[in-house]
C-alpha positions in Angstrom: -16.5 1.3 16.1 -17.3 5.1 15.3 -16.4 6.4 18.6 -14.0 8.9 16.7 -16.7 9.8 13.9 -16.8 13.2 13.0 -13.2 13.4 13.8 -10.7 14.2 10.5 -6.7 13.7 10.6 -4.3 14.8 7.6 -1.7 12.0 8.0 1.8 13.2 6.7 3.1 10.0 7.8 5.9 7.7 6.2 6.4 4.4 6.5 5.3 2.5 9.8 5.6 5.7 13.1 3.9 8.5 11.0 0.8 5.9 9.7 0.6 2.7 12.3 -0.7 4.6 15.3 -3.8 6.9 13.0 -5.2 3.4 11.6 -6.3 2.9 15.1 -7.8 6.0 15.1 -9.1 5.6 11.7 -10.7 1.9 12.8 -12.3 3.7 15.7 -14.0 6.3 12.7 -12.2 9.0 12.4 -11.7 10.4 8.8 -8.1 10.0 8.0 -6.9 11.2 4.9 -3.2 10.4 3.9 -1.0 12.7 2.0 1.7 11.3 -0.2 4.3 12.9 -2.7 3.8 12.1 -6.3 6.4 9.1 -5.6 4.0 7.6 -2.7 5.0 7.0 0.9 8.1 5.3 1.1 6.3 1.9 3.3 4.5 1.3 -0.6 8.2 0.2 -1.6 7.3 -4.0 -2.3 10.5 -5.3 -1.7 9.2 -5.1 1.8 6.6 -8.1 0.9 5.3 -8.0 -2.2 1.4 -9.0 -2.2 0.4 -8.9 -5.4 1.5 -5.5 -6.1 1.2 -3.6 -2.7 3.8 -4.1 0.1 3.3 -6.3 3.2 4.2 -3.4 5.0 1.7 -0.5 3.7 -1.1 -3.4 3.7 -0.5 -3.5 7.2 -0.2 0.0 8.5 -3.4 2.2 6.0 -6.7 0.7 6.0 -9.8 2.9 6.5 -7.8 5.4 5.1 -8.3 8.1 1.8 -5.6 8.6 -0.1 -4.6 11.4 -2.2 -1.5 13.3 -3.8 -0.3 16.3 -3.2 3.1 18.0 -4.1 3.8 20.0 -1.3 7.2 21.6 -2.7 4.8 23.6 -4.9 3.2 27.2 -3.7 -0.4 25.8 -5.0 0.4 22.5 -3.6 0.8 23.9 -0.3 -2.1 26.0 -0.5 -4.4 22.8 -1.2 -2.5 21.2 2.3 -3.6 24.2 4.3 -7.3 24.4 3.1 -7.8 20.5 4.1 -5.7 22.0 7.3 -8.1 24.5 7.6 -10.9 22.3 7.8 -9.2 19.3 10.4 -8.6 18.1 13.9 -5.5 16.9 13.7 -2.1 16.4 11.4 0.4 14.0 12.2 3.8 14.0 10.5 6.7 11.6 11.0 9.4 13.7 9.3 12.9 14.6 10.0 13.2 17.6 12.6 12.0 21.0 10.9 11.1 19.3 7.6 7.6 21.2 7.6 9.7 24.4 8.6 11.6 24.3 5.2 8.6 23.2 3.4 6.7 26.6 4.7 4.0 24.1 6.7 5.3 24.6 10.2 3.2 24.4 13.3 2.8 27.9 13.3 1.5 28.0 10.0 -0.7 25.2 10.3 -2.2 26.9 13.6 -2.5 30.0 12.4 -5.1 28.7 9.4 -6.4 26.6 12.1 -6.3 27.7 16.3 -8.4 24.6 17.5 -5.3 22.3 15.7 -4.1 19.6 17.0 -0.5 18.7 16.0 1.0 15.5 16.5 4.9 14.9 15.4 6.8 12.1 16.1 10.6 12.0 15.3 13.3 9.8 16.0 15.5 11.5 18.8 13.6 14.9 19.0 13.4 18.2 17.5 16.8 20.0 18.5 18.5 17.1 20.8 21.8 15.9 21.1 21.0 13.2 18.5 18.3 14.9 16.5 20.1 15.3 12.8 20.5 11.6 13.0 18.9 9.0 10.6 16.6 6.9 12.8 15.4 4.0 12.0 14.3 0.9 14.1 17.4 -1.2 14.8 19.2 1.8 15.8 16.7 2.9 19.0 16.9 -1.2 19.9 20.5 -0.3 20.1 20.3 3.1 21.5 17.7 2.2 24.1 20.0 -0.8 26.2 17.2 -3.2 24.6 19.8 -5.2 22.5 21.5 -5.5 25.2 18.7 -7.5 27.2 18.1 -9.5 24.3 19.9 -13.2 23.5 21.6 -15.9 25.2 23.7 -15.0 28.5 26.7 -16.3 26.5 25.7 -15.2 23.2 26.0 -11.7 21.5 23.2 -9.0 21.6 20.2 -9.4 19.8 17.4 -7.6 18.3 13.6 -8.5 18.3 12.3 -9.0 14.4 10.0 -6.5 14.4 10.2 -2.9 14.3 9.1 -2.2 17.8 10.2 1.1 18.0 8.1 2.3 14.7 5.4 0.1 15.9 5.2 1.3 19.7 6.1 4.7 18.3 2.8 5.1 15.8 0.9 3.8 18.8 2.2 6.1 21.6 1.4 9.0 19.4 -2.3 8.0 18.7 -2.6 7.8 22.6 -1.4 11.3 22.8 -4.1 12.5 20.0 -6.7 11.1 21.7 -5.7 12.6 25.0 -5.5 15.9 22.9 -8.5 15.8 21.4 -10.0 15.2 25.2 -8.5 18.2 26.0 -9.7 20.0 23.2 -13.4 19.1 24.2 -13.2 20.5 27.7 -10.9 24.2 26.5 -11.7 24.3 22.8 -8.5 25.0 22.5 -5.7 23.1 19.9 -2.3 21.4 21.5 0.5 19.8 20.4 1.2 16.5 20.6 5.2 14.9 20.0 7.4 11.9 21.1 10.5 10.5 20.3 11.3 6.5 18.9 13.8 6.7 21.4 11.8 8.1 23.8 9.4 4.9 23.7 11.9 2.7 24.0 13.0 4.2 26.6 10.4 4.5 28.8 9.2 0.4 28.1 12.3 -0.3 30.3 9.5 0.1 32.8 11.0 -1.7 35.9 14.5 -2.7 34.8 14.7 1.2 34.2 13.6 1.9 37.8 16.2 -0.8 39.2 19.0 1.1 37.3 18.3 4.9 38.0 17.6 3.9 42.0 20.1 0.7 42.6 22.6 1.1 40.1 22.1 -2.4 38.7 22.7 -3.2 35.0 20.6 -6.5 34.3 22.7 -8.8 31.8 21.2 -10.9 29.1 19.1 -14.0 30.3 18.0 -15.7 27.2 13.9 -16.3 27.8 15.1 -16.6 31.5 13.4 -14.1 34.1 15.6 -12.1 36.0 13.3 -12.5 39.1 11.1 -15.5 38.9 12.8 -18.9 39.0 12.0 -21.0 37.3 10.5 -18.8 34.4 11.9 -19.6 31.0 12.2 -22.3 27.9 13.1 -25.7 28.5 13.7 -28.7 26.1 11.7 -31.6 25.8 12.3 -34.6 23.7 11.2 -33.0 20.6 10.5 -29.0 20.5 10.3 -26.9 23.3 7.9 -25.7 26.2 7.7 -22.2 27.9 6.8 -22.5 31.6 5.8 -19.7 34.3 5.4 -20.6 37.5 5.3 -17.2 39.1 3.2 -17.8 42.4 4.6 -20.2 45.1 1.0 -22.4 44.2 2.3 -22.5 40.6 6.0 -23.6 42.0 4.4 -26.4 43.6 2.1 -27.8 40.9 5.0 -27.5 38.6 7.1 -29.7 41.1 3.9 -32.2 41.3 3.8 -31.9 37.6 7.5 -33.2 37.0 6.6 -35.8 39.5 9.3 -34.6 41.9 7.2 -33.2 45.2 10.5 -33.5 47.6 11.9 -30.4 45.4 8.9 -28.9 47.0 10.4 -29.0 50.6 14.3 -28.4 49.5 15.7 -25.8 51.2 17.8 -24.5 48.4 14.3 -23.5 46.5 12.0 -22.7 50.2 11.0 -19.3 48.1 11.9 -17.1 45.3 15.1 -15.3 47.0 16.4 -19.0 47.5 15.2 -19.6 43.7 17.2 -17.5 42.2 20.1 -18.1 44.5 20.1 -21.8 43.5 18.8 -21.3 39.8 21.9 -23.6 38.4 21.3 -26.2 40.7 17.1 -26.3 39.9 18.1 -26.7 36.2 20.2 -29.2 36.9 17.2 -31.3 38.4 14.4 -29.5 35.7 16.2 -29.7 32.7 17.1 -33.8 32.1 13.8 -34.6 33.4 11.8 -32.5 30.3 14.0 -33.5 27.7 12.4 -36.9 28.3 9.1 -36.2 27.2 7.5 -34.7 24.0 6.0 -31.4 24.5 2.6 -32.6 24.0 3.1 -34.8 27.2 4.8 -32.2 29.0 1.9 -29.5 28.2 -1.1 -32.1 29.2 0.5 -32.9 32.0 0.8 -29.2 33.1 -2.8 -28.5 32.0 -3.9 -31.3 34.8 -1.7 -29.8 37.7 -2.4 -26.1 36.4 0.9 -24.9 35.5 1.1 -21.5 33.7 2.4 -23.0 30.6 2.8 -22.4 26.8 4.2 -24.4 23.2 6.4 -22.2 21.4 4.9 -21.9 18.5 5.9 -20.6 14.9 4.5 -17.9 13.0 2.1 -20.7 10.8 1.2 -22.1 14.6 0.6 -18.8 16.3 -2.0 -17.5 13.2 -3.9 -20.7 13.0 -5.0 -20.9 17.1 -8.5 -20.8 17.5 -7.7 -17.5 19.8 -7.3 -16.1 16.4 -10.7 -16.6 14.6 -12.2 -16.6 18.2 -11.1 -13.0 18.7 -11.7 -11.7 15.1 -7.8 -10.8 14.8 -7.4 -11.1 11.3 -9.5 -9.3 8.0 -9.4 -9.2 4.4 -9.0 -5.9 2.8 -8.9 -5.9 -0.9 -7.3 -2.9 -2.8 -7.8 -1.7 -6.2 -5.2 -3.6 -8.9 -4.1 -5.6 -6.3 -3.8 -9.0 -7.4 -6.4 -10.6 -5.2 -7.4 -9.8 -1.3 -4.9 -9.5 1.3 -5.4 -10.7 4.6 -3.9 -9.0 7.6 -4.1 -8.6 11.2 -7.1 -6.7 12.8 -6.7 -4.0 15.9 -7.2 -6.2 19.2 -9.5 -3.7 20.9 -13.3 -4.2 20.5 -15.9 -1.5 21.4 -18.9 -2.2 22.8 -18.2 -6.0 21.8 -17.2 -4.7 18.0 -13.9 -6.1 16.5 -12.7 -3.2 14.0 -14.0 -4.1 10.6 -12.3 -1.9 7.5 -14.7 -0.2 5.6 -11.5 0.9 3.1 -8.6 -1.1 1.8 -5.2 0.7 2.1 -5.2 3.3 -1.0 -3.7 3.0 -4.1 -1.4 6.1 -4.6 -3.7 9.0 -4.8 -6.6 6.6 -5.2 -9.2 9.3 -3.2 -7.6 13.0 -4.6 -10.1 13.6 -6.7 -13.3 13.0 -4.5 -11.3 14.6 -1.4 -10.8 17.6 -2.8 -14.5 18.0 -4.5 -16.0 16.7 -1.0 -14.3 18.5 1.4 -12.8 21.6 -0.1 -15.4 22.4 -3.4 -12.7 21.8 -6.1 -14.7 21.9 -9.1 -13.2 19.7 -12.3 -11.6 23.1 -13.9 -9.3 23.7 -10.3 -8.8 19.9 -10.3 -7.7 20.0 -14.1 -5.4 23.3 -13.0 -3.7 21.4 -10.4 -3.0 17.8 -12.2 -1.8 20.3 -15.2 1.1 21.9 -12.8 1.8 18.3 -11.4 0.7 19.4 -7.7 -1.9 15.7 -7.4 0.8 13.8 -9.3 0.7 13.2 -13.1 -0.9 10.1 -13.9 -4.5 10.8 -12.8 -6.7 9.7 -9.9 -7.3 6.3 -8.7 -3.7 5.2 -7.8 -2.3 4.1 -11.5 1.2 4.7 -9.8 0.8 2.5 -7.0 3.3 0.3 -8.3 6.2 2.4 -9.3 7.4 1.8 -5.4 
């Protein structure tokens, strides 16, 4: 997967939106080096999953990466940044609003060492919004965006989903945006800027329940796993777990009616179509739901496999990671970082090139694991500038190869 080779990105990022999205890029080959204070990037905190040493959460978000330390707050540290600037395609930062400004690394700094730039920023409500001076972190966009509202049981209170989504989507929108950048820059040869907001994202994956609100007013309330369309779509209870089931297409409606071994509910009027459906949704569960809680899911799903009923266990996270669909799709790799207490095993990017699953060719970094050979290879450092610069505490003050890794 080297469809990016050739291309390098200084990654400012912190935590999961400023480094999730340029591990893509750097599984598709592109050279990205990561820039961390002396204290690391604050994802290296283990108390989010320790493995061994290393956080759950920076395991996750850095292979393929090189890693070095710079202290940025220092005139000569800043001076290193732009050189490496001088000689890249891209930065991405994750900061708050106008932390480059203050630091003397703006955009227009960064540009004017380097026109053919691109620069990617993602914050958490923008750069001079309404919001923008605000802490942003995941749970407040879910709130922010009308997703919690969507989410839970229709008598229950608002929900969020477990995962950071907005970090997540947020790292990944902002890769899309370099690549479309770096497109551009092929056909102009000229550099571009590249920002979105968390908020932003989450946003704009309202998709169609967005489009419903701004052009027929309507609010959708919270449905539980229930579709606000389709009828049935949604978890049921069998006699022991539960079953997802999604008969979208009238075929599927009938098949699932077959399936239940109740065909007259075929020819009911109260459920001729989906309109009718949804209309009547409290009278259909009525009929549905007594009728699966009488059978074990196992049951339930063979006997929707023979009628052809879009259909689905819910499955735990142990469950989900040990289907076949995993190992058949290459979804998970072993990355093993230096003074790490072992390999780590974590999940793989889904998209194959040419038939190639991503395969790391780097663990994630230890803290400044790479500053040394980074600054020789790229830049010329010779071991007297490199000796200068530990000295004055601008790589960090306990040496290369990541002996601070820990500390956070």
């Amino acid at each position: 997967m080297r469809a990016l080779e050739g291309i390098r990105i200084i990654e400012l990022g912190q935590v999961i939106a400023g480094t999730y999205g340029t591990q893509f890029l750097a599984d598709y080959g592109a050279e990205v080096i990561k820039v961390e204070p002396p204290w690391g990037d604050l994802g290296r905190n283990p108390a989010t999953g320790d493995l061994g040493g290393m956080s759950s959460l920076f395991a996750s978000m850095n292979r393929n990466k090189r890693g070095i330390v710079l202290d940025v707050r220092q005139p000569a540290g800043r001076e290193v940044l732009l050189d490496l600037v001088a000689r890249a395609d891209v930065v991405v930062e994750n900061f708050r609003p106008h932390t480059l400004d203050r630091l003397g690394l703006g955009e227009a700094v960064l540009r004017a060492r380097n026109p053919a730039l691109i620069f990617a920023s993602c914050t958490g409500f923008g750069l001079d919004g309404p919001w923008s001076a605000w802490p942003s972190f995941d749970l407040i966009h879910q709130a922010r965006s009308g997703w919690m509202s969507l989410i839970g049981e229709p008598a229950g209170p608002p929900a969020s989903l477990p995962i950071p989504i907005a970090d997540l989507l947020a790292g990944v929108y902002l890769s899309h945006g370099v690549l479309a950048a770096l497109l551009a820059r092929e056909r102009t040869g000229a550099g571009g800027r590249v920002d979105t907001t968390m908020l932003g994202v989450m946003l704009s994956l309202l998709s169609y329940q967005g489009a419903m609100y701004l052009n027929a007013g309507i609010v959708p309330p919270r449905r539980g796993t229930q579709h606000e369309y389709h009828v049935p779509w949604q978890a049921y209870e069998t006699a022991d777990g539960y079953v997802v089931v999604a008969p979208r297409e009238e075929v599927f409606w009938q098949a699932f009616c077959r399936a239940l071994g109740q065909p007259a509910v075929i020819d009911d009027s109260r459920f001729a179509d989906a309109p009718a459906r949804r209309r009547h949704r409290d009278d259909l569960a009525a009929i549905v739901e007594p009728i699966l809680r009488s059978r074990s899911t196992a049951m339930w799903l063979a006997a929707f496999e023979e009628h052809g009923v879009p259909a689905a266990p819910i499955l735990d996270l142990a469950e989900a990671l040990s289907d076949p669909f995993v190992d058949a799709e290459r979804l998970t790799v072993e990355v093993a970082p230096a003074g790490v207490d072992g390999p780590i095993r974590v999940l793989n990017n889904p998209i194959h090139l040419d038939g190639r699953a991503a395969a790391p060719t780097l663990p994630p970094p230890m803290l400044g694991e790479h500053t040394d050979a980074v600054l020789r290879e790229i830049l010329g450092y010779d071991d007297r500038r490199l000796a200068d610069l530990r000295a004055s505490g601008v790589l960090g003050t306990d040496g290369p190869a990541g002996s601070r890794a820990r500390s956070r």
